[in-house]
C-alpha positions in Angstrom: 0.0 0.0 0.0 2.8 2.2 0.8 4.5 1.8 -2.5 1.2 2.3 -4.2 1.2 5.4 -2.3 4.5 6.5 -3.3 3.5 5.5 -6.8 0.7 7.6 -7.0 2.3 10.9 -5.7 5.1 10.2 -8.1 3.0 10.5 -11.1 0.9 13.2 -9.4 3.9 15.3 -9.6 5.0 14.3 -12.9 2.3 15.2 -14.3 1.7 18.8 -12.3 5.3 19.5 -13.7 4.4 18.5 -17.1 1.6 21.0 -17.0 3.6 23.9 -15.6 6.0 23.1 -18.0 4.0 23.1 -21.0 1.6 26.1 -20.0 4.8 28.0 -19.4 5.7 27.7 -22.8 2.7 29.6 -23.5 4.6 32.9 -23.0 6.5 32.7 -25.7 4.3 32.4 -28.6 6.8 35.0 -30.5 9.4 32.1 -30.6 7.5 29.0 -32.2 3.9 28.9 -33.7 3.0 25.8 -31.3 3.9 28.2 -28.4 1.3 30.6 -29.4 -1.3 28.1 -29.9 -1.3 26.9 -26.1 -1.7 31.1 -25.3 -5.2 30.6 -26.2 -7.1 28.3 -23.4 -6.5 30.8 -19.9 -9.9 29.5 -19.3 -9.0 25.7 -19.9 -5.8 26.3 -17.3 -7.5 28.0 -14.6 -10.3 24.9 -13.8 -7.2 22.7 -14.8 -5.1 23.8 -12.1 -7.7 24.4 -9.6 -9.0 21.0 -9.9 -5.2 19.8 -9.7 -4.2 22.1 -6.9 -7.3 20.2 -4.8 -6.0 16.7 -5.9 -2.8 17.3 -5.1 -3.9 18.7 -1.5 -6.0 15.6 -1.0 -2.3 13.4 -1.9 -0.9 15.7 0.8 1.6 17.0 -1.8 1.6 20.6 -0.3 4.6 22.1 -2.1 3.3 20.9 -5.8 -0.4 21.6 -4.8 0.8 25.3 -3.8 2.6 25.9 -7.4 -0.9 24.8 -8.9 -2.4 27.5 -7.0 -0.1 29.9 -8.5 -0.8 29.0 -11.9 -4.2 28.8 -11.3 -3.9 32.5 -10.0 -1.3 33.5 -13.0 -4.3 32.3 -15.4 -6.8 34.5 -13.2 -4.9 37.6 -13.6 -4.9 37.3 -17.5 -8.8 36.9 -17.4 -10.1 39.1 -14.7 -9.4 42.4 -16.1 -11.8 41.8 -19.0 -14.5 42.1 -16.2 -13.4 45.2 -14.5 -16.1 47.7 -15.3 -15.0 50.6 -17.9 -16.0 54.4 -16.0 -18.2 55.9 -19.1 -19.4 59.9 -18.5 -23.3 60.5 -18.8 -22.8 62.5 -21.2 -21.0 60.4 -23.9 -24.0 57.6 -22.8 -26.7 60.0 -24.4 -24.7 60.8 -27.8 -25.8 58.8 -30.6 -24.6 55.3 -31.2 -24.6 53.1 -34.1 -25.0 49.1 -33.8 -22.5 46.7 -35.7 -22.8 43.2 -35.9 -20.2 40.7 -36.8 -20.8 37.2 -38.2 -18.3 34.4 -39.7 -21.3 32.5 -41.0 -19.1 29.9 -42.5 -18.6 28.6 -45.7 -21.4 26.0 -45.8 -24.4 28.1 -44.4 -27.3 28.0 -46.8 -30.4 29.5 -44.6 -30.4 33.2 -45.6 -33.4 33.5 -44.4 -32.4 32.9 -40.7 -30.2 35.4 -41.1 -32.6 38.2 -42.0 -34.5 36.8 -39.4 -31.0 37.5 -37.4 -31.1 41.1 -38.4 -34.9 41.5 -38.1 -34.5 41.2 -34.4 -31.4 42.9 -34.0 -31.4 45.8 -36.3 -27.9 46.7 -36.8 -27.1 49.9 -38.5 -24.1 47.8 -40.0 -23.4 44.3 -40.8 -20.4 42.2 -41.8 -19.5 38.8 -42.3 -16.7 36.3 -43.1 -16.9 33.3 -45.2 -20.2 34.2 -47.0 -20.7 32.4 -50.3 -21.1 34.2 -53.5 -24.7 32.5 -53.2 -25.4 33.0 -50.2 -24.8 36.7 -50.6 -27.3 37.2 -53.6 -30.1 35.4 -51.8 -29.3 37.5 -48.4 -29.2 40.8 -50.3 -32.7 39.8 -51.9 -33.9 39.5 -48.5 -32.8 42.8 -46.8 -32.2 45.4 -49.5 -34.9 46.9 -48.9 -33.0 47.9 -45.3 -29.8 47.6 -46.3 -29.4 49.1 -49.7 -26.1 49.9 -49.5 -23.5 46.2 -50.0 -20.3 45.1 -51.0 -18.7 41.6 -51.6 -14.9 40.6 -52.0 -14.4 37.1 -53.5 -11.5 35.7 -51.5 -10.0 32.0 -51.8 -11.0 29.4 -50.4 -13.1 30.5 -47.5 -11.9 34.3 -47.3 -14.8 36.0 -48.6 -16.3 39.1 -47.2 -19.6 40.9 -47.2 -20.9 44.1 -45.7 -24.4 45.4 -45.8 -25.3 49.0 -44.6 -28.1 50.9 -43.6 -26.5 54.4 -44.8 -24.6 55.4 -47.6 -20.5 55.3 -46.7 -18.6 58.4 -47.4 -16.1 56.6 -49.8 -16.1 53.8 -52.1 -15.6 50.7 -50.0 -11.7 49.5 -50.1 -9.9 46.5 -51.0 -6.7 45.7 -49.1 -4.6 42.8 -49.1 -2.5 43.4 -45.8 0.4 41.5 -45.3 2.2 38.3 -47.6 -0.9 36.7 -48.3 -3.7 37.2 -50.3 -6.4 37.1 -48.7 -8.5 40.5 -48.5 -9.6 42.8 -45.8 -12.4 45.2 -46.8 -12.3 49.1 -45.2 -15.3 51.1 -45.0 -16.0 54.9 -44.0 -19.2 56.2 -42.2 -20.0 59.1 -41.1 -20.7 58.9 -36.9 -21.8 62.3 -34.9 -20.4 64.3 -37.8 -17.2 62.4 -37.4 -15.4 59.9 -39.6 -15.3 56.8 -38.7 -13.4 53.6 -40.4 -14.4 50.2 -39.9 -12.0 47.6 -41.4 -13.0 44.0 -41.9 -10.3 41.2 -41.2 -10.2 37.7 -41.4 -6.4 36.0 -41.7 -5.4 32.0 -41.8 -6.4 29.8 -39.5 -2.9 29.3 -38.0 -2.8 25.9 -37.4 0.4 25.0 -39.0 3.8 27.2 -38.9 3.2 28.7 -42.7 -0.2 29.6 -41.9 0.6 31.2 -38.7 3.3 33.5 -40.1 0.9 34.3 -42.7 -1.9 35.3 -40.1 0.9 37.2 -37.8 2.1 39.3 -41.4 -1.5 40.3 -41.8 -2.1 41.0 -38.5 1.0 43.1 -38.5 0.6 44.8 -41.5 -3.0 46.0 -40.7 -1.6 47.4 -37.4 0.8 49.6 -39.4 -1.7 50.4 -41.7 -4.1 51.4 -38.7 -0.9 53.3 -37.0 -0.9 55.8 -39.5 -4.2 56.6 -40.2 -6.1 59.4 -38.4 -9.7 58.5 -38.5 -11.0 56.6 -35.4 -11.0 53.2 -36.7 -12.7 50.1 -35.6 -11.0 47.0 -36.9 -13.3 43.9 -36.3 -13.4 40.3 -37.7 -12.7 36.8 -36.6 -8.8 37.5 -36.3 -7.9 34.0 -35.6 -6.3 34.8 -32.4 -7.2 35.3 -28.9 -6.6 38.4 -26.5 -4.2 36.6 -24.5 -1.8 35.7 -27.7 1.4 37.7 -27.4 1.0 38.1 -31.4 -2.8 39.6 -30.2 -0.9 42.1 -27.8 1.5 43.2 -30.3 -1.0 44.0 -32.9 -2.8 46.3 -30.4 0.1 48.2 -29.1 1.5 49.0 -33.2 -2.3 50.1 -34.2 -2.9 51.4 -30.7 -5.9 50.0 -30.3 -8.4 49.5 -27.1 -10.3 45.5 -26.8 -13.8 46.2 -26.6 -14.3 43.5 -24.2 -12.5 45.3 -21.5 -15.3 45.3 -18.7 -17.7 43.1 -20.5 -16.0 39.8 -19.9 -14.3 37.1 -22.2 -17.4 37.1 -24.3 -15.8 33.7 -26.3 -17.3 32.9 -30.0 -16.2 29.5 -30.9 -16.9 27.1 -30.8 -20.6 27.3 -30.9 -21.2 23.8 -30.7 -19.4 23.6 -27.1 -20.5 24.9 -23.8 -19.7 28.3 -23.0 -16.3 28.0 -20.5 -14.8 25.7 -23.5 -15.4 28.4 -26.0 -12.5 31.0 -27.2 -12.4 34.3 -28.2 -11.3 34.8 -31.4 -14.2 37.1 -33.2 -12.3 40.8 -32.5 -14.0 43.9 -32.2 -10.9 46.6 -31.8 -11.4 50.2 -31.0 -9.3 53.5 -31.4 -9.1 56.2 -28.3 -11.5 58.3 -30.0 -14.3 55.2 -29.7 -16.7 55.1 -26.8 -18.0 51.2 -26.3 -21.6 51.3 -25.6 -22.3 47.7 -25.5 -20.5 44.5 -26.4 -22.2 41.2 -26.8 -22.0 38.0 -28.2 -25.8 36.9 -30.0 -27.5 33.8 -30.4 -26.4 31.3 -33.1 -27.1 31.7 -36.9 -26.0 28.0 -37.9 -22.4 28.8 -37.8 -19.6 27.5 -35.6 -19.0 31.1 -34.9 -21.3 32.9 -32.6 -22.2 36.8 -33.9 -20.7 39.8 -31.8 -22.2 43.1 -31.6 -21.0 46.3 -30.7 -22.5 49.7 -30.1 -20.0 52.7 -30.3 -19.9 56.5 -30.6 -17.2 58.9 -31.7 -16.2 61.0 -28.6 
């Protein structure tokens, strides 16, 4: 029994180690792709470690349990500020807002009516989505023209298309960018917002899931920063980025463009995947804001069919 004992504690501690080790590595998502992949599941390592902490309490292996509890609390200070409120003044709250809604409704949706039924209920003043189908566009638009009269649509490969559908006119023609070594298109847009320009720029990089298409996401990402850094509209730059907020790539972006996370005092708000429960979700569906943006509101909606769920934001220009 003893041995057993021994046994058991042995591979107790093994494996805690193993689990430091490996969510250590985390950190350093600049250095290797893989790295940066294990940045993206705070949520995963936080009930990991606290359900390890408590086992290796009840083993009465104090000293590993106690390094579980500081890994646990490592992962809780990378999630809790997301749900420290934001101070907004009452008078920006009475300013006009506009509503945006973004959807990846993935490549293999074919119900655009549940989608205007989507809108219907919401009423966004502006709507984009990822991976919408040349088809799938023509049958929407046929729908909600009538309320949207205003749409654009970028072919991209594979599952890279883009779509926007607005309630008013935009001040310019809508614009075509191809941001980084790749060419996969991002689409920008200019509205006019309390007598105030306002550029939105839609964004939807590789999947990075191998090295290639991880240094293909991280020169878009990149490149869109810089673009962002030297513009002087208030910008909005929204999309399912293909990263989470807790990816070192993620941080990097926002300190080149100088941008703010809208989910700052709403929570983690995580999009994908829709088909799993809420605490195994991730958020990788972006909604980025410059200084000059007031965040209203900042949800995530109800499913459309998609294994993303839709995010909406309501902002003003200060």
């Amino acid at each position: 029994m003893r041995h057993l004992k021994k046994s058991l504690q042995f591979s107790l501690s093994a494996f805690a180690i193993f689990g430091f080790a490996l969510v250590t590595t985390s950190y350093f998502g600049r250095l290797w792709w893989g790295f940066d992949l294990l940045s993206h599941f705070r949520v995963y390592y936080l009930i990991g470690f606290w359900v390890l902490a408590m086992v290796l309490l009840g083993a009465r292996l104090f000293r590993v349990a106690a390094v579980s509890v500081l890994f646990c609390a490592i992962q809780l200070f990378a999630i809790l500020p997301y749900y420290i409120p934001q101070v907004q003044s009452v008078a920006q709250e009475r300013v006009k807002t506009d509503k945006i809604i973004f959807a990846n409704v993935h490549y293999n949706h074919k119900d655009p009516e549940q989608i205007a039924q989507f809108l219907d209920k919401h009423q966004p003043d502006l709507v984009l989505f990822a991976e919408m189908t040349p088809e799938l566009f023509a049958q929407l638009r046929g729908k909600i023209e009538e309320e949207y009269p205003y749409n654009f649509y970028k072919n991209g490969k594979q599952s890279f298309d883009l779509a926007i559908f607005t309630k008013t006119k935009p001040t310019n023609q809508v614009r075509v960018h191809y941001f980084g070594k790749n060419n996969v298109p991002a689409l920008e847009l200019q509205t006019t917002q309390n007598d105030k320009v306002l550029s939105v720029i839609l964004s939807h990089p590789y999947s990075p899931l191998t090295g290639n298409s991880q240094n293909a996401r991280n020169s878009e990402l990149r490149a869109t920063a810089e673009y962002i850094a030297d513009k002087n509209d208030p910008t909005i730059l929204i999309g399912d980025l293909n990263t989470t907020s807790w990816s070192p790539i993620f941080h990097d972006m926002l300190t080149i463009a100088d941008l703010n996370d809208s989910r700052e005092g709403e929570g983690i708000l995580s999009s994908w995947n829709s088909s799993l429960p809420p605490v195994m979700r991730i958020p990788i569906d972006h909604a980025l804001v410059s200084d000059e943006i007031m965040v209203h509101n900042r949800e995530v909606l109800e499913s459309i069919g998609s294994d993303h769920l839709p995010i909406l934001i309501e902002v003003s220009v200060k």
